[in-house]
C-alpha positions as CSV (number, residue, x, y, z in Angstrom):
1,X,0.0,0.0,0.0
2,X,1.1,3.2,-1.2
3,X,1.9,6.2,2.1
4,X,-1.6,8.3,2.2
5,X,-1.7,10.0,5.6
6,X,-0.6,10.6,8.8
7,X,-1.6,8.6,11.4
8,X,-1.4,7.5,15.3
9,X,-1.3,3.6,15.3
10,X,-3.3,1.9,17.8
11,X,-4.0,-1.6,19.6
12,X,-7.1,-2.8,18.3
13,X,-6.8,-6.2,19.4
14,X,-4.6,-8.3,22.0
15,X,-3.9,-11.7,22.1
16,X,-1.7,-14.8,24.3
17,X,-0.6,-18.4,23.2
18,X,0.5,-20.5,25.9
19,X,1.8,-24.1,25.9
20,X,-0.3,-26.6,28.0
21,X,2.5,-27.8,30.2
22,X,3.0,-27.0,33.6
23,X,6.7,-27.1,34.8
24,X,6.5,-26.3,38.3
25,X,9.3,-25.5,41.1
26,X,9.2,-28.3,42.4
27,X,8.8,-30.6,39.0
28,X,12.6,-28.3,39.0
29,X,13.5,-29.5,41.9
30,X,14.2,-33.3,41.0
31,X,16.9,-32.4,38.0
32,X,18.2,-29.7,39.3
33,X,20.2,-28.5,42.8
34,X,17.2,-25.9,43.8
35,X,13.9,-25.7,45.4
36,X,10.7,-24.1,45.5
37,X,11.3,-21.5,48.5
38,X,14.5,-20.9,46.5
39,X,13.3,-19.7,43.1
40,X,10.5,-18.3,44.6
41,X,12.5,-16.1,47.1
42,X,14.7,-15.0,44.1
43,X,12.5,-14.5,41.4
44,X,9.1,-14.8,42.3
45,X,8.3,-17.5,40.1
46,X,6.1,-20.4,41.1
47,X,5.3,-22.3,37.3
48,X,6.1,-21.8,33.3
49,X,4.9,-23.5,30.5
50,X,7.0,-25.4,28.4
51,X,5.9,-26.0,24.8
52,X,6.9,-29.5,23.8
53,X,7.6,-31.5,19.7
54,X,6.7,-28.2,17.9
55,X,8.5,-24.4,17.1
56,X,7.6,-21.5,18.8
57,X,5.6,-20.6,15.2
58,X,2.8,-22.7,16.3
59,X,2.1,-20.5,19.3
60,X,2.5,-17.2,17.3
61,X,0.1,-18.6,14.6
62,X,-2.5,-19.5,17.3
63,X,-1.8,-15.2,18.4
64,X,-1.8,-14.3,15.1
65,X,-5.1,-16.3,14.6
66,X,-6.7,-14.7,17.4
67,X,-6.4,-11.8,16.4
68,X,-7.8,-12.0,13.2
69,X,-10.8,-13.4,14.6
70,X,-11.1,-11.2,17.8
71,X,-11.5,-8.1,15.1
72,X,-13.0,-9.6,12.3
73,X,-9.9,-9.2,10.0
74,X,-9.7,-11.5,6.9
75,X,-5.9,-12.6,7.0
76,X,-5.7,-11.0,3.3
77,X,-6.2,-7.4,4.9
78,X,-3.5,-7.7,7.0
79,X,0.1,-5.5,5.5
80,X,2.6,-6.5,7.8
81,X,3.7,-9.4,10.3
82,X,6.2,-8.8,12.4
83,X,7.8,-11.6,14.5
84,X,9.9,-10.3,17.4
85,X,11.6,-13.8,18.6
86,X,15.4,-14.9,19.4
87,X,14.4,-18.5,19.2
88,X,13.1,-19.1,15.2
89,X,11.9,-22.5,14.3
90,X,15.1,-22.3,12.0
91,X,17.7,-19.6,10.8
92,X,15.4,-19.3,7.3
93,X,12.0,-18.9,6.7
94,X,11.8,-16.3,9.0
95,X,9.2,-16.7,11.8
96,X,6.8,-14.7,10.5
97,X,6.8,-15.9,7.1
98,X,6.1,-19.0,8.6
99,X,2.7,-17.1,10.4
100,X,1.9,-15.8,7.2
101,X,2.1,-18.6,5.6
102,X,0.0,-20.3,7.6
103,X,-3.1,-18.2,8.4
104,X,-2.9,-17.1,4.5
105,X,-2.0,-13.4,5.0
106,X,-1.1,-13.3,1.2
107,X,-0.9,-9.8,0.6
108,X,1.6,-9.2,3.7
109,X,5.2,-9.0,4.2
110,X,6.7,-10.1,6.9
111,X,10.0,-10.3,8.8
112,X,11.7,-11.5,12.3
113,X,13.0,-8.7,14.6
114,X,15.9,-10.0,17.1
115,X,16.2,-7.8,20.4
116,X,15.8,-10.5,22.9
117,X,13.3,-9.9,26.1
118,X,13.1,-5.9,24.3
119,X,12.0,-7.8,21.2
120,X,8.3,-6.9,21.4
121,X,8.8,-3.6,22.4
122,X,11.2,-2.6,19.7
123,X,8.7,-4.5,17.4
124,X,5.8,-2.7,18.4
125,X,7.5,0.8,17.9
126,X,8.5,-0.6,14.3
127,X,5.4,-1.5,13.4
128,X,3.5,1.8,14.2
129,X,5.9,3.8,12.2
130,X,3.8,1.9,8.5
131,X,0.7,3.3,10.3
132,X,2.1,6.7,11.1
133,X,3.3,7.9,7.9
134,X,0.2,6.1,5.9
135,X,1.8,3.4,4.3
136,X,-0.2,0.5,5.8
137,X,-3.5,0.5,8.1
138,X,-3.1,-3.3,9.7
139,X,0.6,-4.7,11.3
140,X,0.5,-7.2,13.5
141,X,2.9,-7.4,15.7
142,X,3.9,-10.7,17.9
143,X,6.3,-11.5,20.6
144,X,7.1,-15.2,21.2
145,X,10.1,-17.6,22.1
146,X,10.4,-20.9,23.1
147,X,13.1,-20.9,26.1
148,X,13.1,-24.3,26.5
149,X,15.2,-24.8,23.5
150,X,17.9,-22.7,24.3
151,X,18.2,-22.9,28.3
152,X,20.9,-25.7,29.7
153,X,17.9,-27.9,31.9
154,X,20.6,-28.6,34.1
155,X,21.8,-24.8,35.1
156,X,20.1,-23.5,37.8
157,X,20.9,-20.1,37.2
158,X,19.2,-20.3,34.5
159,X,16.3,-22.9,33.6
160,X,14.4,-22.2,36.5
161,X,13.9,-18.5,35.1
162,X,12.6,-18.9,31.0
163,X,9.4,-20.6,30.1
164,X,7.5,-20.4,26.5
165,X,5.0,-18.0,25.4
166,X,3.6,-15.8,23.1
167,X,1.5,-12.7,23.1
168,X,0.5,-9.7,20.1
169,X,-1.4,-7.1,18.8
170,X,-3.2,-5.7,15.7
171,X,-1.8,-2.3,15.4
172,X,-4.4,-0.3,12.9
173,X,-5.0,3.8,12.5
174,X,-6.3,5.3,16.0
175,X,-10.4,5.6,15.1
176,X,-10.8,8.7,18.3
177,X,-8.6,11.6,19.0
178,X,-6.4,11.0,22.1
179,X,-6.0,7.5,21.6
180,X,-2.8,5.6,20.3
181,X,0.9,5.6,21.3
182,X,1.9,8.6,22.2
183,X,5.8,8.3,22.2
184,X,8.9,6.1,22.5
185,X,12.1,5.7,24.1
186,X,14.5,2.6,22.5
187,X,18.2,2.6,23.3
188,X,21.5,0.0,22.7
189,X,24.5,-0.8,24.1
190,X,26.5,-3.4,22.7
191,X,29.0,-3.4,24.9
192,X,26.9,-4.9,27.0
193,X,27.1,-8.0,25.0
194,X,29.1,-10.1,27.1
195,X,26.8,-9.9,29.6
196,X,24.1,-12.2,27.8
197,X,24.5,-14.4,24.8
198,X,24.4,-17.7,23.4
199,X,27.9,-18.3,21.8
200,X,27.8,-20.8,19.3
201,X,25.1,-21.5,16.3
202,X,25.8,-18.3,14.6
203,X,28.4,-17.6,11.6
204,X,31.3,-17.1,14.2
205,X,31.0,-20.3,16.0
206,X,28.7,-23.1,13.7
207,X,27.3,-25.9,15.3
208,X,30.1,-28.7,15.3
209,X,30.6,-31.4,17.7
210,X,33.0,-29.8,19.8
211,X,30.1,-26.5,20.1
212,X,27.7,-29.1,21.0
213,X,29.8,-30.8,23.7
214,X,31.1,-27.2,25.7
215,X,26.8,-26.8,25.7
216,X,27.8,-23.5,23.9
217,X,24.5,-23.7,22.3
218,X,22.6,-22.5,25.9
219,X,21.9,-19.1,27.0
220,X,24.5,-17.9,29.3
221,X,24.3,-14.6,31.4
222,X,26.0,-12.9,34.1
223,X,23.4,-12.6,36.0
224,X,24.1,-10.1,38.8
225,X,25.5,-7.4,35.7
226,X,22.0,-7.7,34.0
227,X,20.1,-7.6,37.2
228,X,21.8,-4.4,38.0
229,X,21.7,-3.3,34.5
230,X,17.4,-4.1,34.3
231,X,16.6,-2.1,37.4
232,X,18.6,0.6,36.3
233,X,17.3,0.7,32.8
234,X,14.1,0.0,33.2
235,X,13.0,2.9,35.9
236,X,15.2,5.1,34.0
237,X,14.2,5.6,29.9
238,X,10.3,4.9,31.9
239,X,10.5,8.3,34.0
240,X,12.3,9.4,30.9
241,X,9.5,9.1,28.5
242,X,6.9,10.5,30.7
243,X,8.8,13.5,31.5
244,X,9.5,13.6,27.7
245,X,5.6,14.4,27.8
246,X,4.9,16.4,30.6
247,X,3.4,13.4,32.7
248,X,4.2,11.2,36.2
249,X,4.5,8.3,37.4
250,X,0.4,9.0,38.9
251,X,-1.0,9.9,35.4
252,X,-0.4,5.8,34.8
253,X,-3.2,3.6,35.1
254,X,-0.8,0.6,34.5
255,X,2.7,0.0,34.3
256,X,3.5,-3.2,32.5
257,X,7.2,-4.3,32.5
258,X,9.0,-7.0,31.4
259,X,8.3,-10.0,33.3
260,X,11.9,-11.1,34.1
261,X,12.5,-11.3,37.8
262,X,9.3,-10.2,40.4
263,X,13.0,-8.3,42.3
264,X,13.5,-6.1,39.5
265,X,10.0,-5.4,38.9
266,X,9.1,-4.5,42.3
267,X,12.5,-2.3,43.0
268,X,11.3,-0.3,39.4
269,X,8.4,0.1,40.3
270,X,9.9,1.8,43.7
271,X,12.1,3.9,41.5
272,X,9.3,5.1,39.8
273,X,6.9,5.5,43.1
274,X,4.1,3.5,41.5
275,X,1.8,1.5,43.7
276,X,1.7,-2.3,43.3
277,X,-2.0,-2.3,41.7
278,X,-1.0,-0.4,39.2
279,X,2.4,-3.0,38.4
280,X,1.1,-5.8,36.0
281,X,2.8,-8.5,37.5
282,X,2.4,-12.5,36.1
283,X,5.8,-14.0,36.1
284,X,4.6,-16.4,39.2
285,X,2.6,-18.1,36.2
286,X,4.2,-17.9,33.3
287,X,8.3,-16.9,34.3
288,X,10.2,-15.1,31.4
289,X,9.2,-15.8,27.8
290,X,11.2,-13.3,26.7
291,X,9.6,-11.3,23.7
292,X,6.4,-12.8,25.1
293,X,6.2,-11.4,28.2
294,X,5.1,-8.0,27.5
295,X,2.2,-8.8,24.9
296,X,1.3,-11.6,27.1
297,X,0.7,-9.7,30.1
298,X,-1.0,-7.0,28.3
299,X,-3.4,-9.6,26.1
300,X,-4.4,-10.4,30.4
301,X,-4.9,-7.3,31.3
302,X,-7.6,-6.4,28.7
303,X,-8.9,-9.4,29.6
304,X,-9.5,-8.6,32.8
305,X,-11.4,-5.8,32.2
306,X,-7.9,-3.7,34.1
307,X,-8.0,-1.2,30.9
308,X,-10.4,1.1,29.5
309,X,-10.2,4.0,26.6
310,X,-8.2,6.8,27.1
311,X,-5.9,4.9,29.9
312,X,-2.4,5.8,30.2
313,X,-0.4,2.6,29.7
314,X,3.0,2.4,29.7
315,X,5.3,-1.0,28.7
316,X,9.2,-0.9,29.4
317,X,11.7,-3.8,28.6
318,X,15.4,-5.1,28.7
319,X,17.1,-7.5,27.2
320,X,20.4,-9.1,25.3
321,X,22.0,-6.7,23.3
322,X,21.9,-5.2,25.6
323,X,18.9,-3.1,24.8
324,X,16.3,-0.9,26.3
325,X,13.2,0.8,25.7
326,X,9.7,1.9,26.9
327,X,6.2,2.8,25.1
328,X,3.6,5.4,26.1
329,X,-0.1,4.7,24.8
330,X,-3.9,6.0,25.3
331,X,-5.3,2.7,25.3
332,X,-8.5,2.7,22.6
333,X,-11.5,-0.1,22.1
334,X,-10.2,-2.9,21.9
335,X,-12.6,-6.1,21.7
């Protein structure tokens, strides 16, 4: 579609994908040297789900699905699909060719966006840029990843914090004045790299049998640096944008963050003096899906009937890269 106007983009729909099974603490707690009081005292998470025999694909189909239906959108209306994921079925297809293949979005193009647990957020501010300067009037825009595939099952630092997940929206012209995002704050520093990564499977280090056996393939991360680094962050570029706009913490109705550790989300949310009803908070259900937490907690909060039009949402994230960012939006009516 050829640029026409100006335009806020919107949510007009929201929607989750989660895997059926249940990996609790203390399913953890026979494979690995931990326990229940453990992980919950450190992160705050109880459960995840793990998706099991299939890519993460099939649980951003299922979002992508669901939003079609949940606005009455024939998949041939839809422009863009944007996948924000670090863990692809493969290296090529992307992911959301695979989506668009698969719920017949014919007309769309469609492309995977890599920024880790920021993924959805940088994806989301992507996407609305095709509906701000005209050029398309549907994106949808999905986070997902499938942890399970990349986390060692027998490192407790880290397998007791990733589950699978996805979560997305339909991002389409704002239909009343006020509504829409309203700015965005995305930042990168590389040099933070070291600090979260998976080494090997890339051009630099191919799979061979010698990657395999030094379990190079896992996620590793340092995790005190990025624990420090998230708090930091994540209060930081969110007091940012509001003052960016001449708002507060109090003009929020909610604040929903990245769902990566129930510390970091309760010490931002002190930074930022917000009280806790108005801190989206799930990770005791689902732990960190990465792209998929943000989208996911968001698809539960409309749901819940926690959002109405004209609220103030803001959604803030950090991840590999490492990378930062937050999102400012009127929330409209969305079904």
């Amino acid at each position: 579609m050829s640029p026409a106007h100006a335009a806020v983009a919107a949510i007009t729909a929201v929607e989750r994908a989660l895997p059926d099974k249940v990996v609790t603490n203390l399913d953890l707690e026979r494979v690995v040297d931990s326990s229940d009081a453990w992980i919950r005292e450190r992160t705050g998470i109880r459960e995840r789900r793990i998706l099991e025999e299939a890519g993460i694909s099939t649980l951003a189909t299922q979002v992508a699905e669901g939003l079609l239906r949940r606005t009455g959108t024939a998949a041939e209306e839809v422009d863009l699909i944007i996948v924000a994921t670090m863990t692809p079925d493969m290296l090529l297809p992307s992911t959301a060719c695979l989506v668009q293949a698969a719920v017949g979005a014919t007309r769309a193009w469609a492309f995977d966006l890599q920024a880790a647990c920021s993924g959805f957020v940088y994806a989301l501010v992507s996407g609305a840029q095709f509906i701000a300067t005209g050029a398309h009037r549907k994106v949808m825009v999905i986070g997902a990843d499938k942890m399970s595939a990349v986390v060692d099952p027998t490192d407790r630092a880290t397998c007791v914090l990733f589950g699978d997940g996805a979560g997305g929206v339909l991002l389409e012209p704002a239909q009343a004045e006020g509504e829409g995002i309203v700015d965005f704050e995305l930042h990168a520093d590389g040099r933070g790299g070291k600090d979260l990564f998976i080494r090997a499977g890339g051009s630099l280090h191919p799979a061979t049998r010698e990657t395999v056996e030094a379990r190079d393939h896992y996620l590793h991360q340092e995790g005190r640096a990025v624990f420090r680094f998230a708090i930091q962050r994540m209060a930081e570029v969110s007091l940012s944008l509001l003052e960016r706009n001449g708002l507060t913490p109090k003009d929020l109705k909610l604040f929903v963050p990245h769902q990566a550790n129930q510390r970091i989300i309760t010490a931002t949310a002190e930074r930022m003096g917000l009280e806790e009803e108005r801190v989206l908070s799930n990770i005791e259900r689902y732990a960190n899906t990465t792209a998929g937490t943000v989208p996911i907690a968001l698809s539960e909060a409309a749901e819940e009937g926690r959002l109405e039009p004209g609220d103030l949402v803001q959604m803030t994230a950090v991840g590999a890269g490492l990378t930062w960012g937050s999102v400012l939006m009127r929330w409209g009516r969305v079904p």
